[in-house]
C-alpha positions in Angstrom: 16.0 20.0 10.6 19.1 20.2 12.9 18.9 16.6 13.9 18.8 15.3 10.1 21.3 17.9 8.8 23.9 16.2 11.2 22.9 12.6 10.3 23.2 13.6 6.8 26.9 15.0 7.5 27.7 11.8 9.6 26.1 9.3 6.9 28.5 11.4 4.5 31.4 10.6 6.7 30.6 7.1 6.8 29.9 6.6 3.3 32.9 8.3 1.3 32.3 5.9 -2.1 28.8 7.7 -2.1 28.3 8.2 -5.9 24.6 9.7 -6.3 21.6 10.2 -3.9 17.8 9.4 -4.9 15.0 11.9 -3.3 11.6 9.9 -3.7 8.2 10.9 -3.3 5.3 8.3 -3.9 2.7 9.9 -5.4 -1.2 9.0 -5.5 -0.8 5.7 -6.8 1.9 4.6 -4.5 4.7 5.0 -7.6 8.2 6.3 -6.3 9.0 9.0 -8.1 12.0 12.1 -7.5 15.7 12.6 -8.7 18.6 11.5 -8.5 21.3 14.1 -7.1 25.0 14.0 -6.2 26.1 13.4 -2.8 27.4 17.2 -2.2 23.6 18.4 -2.6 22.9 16.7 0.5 23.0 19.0 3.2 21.4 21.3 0.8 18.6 18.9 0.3 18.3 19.0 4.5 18.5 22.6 5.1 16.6 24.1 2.2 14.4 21.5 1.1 14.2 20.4 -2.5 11.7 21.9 -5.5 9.2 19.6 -7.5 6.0 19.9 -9.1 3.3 20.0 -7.5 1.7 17.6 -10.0 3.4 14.8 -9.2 0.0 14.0 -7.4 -1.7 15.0 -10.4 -0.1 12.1 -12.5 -1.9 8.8 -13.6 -0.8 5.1 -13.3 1.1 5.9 -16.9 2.5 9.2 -15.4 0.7 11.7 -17.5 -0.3 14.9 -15.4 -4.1 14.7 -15.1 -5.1 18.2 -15.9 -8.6 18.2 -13.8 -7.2 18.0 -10.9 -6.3 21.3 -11.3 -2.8 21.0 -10.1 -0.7 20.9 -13.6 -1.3 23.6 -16.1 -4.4 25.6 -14.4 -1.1 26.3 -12.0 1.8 26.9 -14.6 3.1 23.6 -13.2 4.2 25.6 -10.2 6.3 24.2 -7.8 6.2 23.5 -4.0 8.7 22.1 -1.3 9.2 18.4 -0.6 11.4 18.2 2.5 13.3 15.1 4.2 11.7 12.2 6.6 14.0 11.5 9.3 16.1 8.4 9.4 14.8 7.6 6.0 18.3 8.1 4.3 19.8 4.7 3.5 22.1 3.0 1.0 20.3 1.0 -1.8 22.4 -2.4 -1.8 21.2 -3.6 -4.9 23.0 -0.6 -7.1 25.9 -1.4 -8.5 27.5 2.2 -8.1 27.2 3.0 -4.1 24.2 5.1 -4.0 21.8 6.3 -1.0 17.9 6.9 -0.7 16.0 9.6 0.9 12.1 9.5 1.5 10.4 13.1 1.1 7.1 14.9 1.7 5.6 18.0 0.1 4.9 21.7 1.5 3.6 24.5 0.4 6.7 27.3 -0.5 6.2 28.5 3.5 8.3 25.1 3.8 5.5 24.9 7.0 2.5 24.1 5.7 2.0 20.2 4.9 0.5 19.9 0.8 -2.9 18.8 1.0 -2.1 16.3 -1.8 -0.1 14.5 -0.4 -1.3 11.1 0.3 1.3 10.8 3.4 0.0 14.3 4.6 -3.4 13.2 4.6 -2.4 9.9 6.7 -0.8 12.5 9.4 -3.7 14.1 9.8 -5.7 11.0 10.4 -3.3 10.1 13.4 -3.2 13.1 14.6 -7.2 12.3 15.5 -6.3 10.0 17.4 -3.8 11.6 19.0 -6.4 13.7 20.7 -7.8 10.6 22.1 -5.3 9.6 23.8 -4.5 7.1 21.5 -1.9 5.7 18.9 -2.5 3.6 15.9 -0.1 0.4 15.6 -0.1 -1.2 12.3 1.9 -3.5 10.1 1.4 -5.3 6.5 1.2 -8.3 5.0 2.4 -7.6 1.0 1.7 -10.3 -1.9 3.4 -9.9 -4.9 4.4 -12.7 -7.8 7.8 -13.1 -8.9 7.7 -12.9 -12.7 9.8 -13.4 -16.0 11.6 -10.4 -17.3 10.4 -12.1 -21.0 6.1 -12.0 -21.6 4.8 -14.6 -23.3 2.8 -12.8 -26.1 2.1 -10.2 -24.1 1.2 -11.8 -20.9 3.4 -12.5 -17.6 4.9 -15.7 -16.8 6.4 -18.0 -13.9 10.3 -17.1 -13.4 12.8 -20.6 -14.4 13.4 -21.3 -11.1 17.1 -20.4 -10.4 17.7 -24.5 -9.4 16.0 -26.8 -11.2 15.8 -24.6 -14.3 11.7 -25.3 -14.4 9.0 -22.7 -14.7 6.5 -24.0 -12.1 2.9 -24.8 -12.9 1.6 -24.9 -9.1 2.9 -24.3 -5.8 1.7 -25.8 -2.7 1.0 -23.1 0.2 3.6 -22.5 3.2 5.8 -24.8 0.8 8.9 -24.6 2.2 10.3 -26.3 -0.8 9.5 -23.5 -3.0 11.3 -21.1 -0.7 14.5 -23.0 -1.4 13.7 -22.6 -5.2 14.3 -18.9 -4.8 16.1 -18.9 -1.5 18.6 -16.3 -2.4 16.7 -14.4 -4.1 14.2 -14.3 -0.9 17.1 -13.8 1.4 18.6 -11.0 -0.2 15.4 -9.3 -0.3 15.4 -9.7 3.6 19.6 -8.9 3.8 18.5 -5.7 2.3 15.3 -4.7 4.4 17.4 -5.1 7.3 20.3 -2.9 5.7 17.4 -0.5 5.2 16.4 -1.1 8.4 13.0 -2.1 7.1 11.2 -4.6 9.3 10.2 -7.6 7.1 10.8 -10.6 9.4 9.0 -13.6 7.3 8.5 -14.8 4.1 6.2 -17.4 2.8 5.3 -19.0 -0.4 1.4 -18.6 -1.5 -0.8 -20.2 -3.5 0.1 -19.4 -6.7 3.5 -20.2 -9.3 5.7 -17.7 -8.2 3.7 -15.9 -5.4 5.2 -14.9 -2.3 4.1 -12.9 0.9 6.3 -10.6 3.0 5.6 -9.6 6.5 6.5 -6.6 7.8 6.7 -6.1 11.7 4.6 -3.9 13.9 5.0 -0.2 14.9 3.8 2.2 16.4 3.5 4.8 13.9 1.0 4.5 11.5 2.7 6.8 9.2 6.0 4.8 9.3 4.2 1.9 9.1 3.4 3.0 5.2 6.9 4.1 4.8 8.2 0.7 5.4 5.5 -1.1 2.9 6.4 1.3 0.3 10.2 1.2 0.1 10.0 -2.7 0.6 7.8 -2.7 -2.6 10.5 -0.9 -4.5 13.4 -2.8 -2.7 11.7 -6.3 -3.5 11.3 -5.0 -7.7 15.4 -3.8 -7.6 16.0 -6.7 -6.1 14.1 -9.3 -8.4 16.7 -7.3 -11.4 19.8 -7.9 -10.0 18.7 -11.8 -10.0 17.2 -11.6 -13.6 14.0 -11.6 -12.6 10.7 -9.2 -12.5 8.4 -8.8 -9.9 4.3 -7.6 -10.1 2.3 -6.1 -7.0 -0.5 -6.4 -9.9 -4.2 -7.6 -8.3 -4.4 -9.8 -10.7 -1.9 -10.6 -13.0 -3.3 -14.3 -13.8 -7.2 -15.1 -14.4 -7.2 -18.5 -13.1 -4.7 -17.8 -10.5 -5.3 -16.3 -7.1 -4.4 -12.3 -6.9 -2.1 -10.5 -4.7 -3.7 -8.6 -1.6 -2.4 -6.1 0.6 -3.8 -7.0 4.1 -3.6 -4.6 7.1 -3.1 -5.6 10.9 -3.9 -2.5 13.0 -4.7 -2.0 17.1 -4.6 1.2 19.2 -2.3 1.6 22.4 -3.4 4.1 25.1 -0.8 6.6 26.8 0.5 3.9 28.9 1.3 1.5 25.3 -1.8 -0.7 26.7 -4.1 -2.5 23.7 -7.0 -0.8 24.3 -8.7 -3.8 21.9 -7.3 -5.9 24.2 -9.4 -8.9 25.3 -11.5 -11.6 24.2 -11.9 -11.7 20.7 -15.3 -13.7 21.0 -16.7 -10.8 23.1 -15.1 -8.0 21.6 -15.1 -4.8 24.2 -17.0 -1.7 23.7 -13.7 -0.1 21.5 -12.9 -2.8 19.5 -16.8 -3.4 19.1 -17.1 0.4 17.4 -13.7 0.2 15.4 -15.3 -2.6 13.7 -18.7 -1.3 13.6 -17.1 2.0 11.7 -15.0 -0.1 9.3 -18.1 -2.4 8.4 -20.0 1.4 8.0 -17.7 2.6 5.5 -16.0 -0.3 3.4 -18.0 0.4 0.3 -17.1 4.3 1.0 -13.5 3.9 0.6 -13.7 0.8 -1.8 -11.8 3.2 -4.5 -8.8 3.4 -1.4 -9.0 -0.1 -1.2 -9.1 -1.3 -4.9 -8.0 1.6 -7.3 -7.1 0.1 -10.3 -9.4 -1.4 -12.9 -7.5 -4.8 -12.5 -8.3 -4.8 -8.8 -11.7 -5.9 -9.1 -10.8 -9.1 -10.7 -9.0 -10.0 -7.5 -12.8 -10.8 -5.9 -13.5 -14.4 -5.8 -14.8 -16.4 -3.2 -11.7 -19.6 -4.0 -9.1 -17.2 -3.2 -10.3 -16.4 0.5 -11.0 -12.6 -1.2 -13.9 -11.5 0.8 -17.1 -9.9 -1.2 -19.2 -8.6 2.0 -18.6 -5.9 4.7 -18.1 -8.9 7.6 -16.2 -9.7 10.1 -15.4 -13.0 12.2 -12.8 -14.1 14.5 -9.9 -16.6 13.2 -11.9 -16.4 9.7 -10.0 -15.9 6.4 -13.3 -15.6 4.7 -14.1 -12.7 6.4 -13.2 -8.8 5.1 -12.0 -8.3 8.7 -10.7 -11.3 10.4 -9.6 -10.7 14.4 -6.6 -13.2 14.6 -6.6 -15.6 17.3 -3.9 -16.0 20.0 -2.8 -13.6 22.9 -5.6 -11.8 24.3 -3.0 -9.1 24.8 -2.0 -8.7 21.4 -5.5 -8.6 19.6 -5.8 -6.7 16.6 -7.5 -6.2 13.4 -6.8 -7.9 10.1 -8.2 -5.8 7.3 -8.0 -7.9 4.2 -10.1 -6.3 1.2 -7.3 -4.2 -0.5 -4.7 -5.5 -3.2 -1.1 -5.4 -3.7 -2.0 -2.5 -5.7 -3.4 -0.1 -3.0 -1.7 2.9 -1.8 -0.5 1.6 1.6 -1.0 5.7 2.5 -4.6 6.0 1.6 -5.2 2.5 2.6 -4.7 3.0 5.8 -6.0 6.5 5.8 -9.0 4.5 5.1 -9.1 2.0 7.5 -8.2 4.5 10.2 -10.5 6.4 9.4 -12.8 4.1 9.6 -11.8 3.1 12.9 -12.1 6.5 13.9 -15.5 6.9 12.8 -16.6 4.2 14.7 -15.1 4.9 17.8 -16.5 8.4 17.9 -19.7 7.3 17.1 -20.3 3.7 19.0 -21.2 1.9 16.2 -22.5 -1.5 16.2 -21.0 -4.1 14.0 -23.8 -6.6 12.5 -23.3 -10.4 14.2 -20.1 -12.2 13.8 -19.5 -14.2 10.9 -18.8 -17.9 11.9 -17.6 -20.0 8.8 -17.8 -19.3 5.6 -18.9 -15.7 4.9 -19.1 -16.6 1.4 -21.8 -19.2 1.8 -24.0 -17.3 4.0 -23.6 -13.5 2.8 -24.6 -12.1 -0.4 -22.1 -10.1 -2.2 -22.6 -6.3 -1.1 -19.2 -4.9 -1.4 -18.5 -2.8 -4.6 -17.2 -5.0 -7.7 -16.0 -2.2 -10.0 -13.9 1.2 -10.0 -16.9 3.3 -11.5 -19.4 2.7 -8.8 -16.3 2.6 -6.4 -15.2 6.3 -7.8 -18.6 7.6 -7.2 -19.4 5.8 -3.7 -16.2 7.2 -2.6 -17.1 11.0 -4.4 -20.2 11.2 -2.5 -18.8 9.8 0.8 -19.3 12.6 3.5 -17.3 10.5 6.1 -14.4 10.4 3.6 -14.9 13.7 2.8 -14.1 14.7 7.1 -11.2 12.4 7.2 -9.3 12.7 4.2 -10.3 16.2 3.0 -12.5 17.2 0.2 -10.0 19.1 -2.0 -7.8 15.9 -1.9 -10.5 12.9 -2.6 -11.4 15.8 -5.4 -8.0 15.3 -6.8 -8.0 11.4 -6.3 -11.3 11.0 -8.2 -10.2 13.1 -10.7 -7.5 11.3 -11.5 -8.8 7.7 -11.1 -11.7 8.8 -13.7 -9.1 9.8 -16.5 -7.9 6.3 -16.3 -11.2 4.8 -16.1 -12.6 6.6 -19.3 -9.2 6.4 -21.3 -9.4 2.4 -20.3 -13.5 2.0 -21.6 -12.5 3.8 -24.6 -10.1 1.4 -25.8 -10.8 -1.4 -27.8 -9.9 -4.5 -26.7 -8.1 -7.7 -28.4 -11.1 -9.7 -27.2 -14.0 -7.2 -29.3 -12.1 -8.2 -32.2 -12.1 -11.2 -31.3 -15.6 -11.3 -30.9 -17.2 -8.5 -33.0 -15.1 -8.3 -35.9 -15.8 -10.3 -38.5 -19.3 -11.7 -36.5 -21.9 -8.7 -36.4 
């Protein structure tokens, strides 16, 4: 705590227009939630630690505390600790009143014990695995999002006017370099304000869809960071889209007959010596890299529910939208669920691309590390490489909605090791509320249907 108590005093020093301070927490689904505070509660914040419920993990995509999880009333809404994340504190340049951020993570009141429910707690523990290896997870992601209207039509989302031509696109051509410039500062802000947050996103590109965009964010060494960075760039990119009049969706699938927004992972391992230990040829994987994909292959369906939470994420799957549907893998192949990039032998990795924009990047990569893990530890055997289209030559095996997902993922025993039972308890808990409350609405399209027919 000494360390960040004194960069909190010389961030102070440096920052004497400082007006307010947010404290953020994401909770299960990824959301940013916390308070807002005055700049004098600072060192406070650093030395004591700050109070919250502990059932900001207990809350649903609409932020209603999910009482079945047992952390909400069954507690008296008691609360527990969350305390700072080193060099996390950072200005937000997109507030019009100078204001700072600060990332946090929840302990139980002995301010030394990490909160089980805490999706960033259960990452660290993952690591830690492999820490008794001898070995250290390097990760980075890929983020899809669309840039949308702040006005619905009926309801709906739509394409943004673009800020030049005064046109709401109908199509986009991939790596279109021309609709970069549409929304160029838009897109460079976004990056002149990663950087001020010292946030690694070093590319943008335009996808396939009006309005889509992908931001890459560079690799590190630190799994856990790595999931930092996703999630403040997600709320940086939405602040950002305001200040230009514009919205912004990490939705799956915000359009039907448009492609949806993925969340893709790139992950290797370095030894003690910061060697790749997949190093190698990808077209004979070695014995490592062989079992990390063997244990991803083993448990994709498991952690499908990690992968795809949300109802909406299942409409993502489709076979146009290189959205893989089967546990394969292949080498250079965007059709595959795990594609092993080409290029330096050095520098070969894993690109995990089942999950959508609407994953938890924590538990998403608790899942794939895990995974990986698993694999390792066990020497399993991947099936044959995919070459070509793994559409065209595998059936669809992978779970397609978030019932069966919920329940694969409840009755997963490797899950259960790796991420804890009491947590994927309070996970499943929470995703099942939504699912029931969702199935027991009725829907525009049953009175469209039903109404005035049957």
């Amino acid at each position: 705590m000494g360390s960040g108590f004194a960069s909190a005093n010389a961030f102070l020093q440096a920052h004497p227009e400082l007006q307010f301070v947010d404290l953020l927490i994401p909770d299960m689904n990824g959301i940013v939630r916390g308070k807002r505070v005055d700049p004098s509660s600072l060192a406070k914040v650093f030395e004591r630690g700050v109070a919250m419920p502990a059932s900001i993990f207990a809350l649903n995509i609409q932020g209603t505390t999910v009482e079945e999880t047992g952390l909400g009333l069954d507690i008296g809404e008691a609360d527990r600790v969350c305390l700072p994340i080193d060099a996390t504190l950072t200005m937000e340049p997109w507030q019009k009143r100078p204001t700072a951020q600060l990332l946090l993570t929840m302990y139980e009141l002995d301010r030394e014990t990490p909160f089980f429910a805490d999706p960033r707690v259960v990452l660290q523990n993952i690591v830690k695995r492999f820490g008794e290896l001898g070995l250290t997870p390097v990760a980075a992601y890929e983020l899809e999002f669309y840039l949308i209207d702040q006005e619905n039509l009926a309801g709906r989302p739509q394409p943004p006017k673009s800020p030049i031509s005064g046109k709401r696109p109908a199509g986009t051509q991939a790596y279109s370099i021309d609709d970069l410039d549409e929304y160029a500062e838009f897109l460079a802000d976004v990056l002149d304000a990663a950087h001020e947050q010292e946030l690694p996103a070093d590319a943008l590109v335009a996808e396939s869809a009006p309005g889509q965009f992908e931001v890459n964010l560079h690799y590190v060494a630190d799994a856990v960071r790595a999931c930092d960075h996703a999630t403040l760039l997600k709320r940086l990119i939405k602040n950002m889209a305001y200040d230009h009049e514009m919205d912004t969706t990490f939705m799956a699938k915000p359009y039907h007959n448009q492609a949806g927004s993925g969340m893709h992972l790139h992950v290797s391992l370095v030894d003690g010596e910061g060697r790749n230990v997949f190093a190698g040829d990808a077209e004979q994987p070695n014995d490592i890299l062989r079992w990390a994909i063997g244990g991803l292959v083993a448990t994709m369906n498991d952690a499908m529910a990690l992968f795809c939470p949300n109802i909406n994420s299942y409409r993502r799957f489709s076979p146009e939208y290189y959205v893989p549907s089967a546990a394969t893998w292949g080498v250079d192949n965007r059709t595959a669920s795990l594609r092993l990039p080409g290029g330096d032998p050095d520098a070969l990795r894993i690109e995990h691309r089942v999950a959508g924009a609407d994953a938890n990047p924590y538990l998403l990569m608790s899942a794939v590390l895990a995974g990986i893990h698993y694999g390792i530890s066990n020497r399993i055997e991947p099936p044959p490489v995919t070459v070509g289209n793994a559409h065209e030559q595998h059936e669809a095996t992978l779970v397609n909605n978030l019932r069966d997902a919920l329940r694969e993922l409840g009755q997963s025993a490797v899950m259960a090791e790796y991420l804890g039972s009491q947590f994927l308890d309070v996970f499943v808990a929470c995703k099942e509320h939504e699912l029931n409350e969702f199935e027991m609405t009725i829907s525009d399209l049953e009175y469209l249907w039903y109404l005035h027919t049957v």
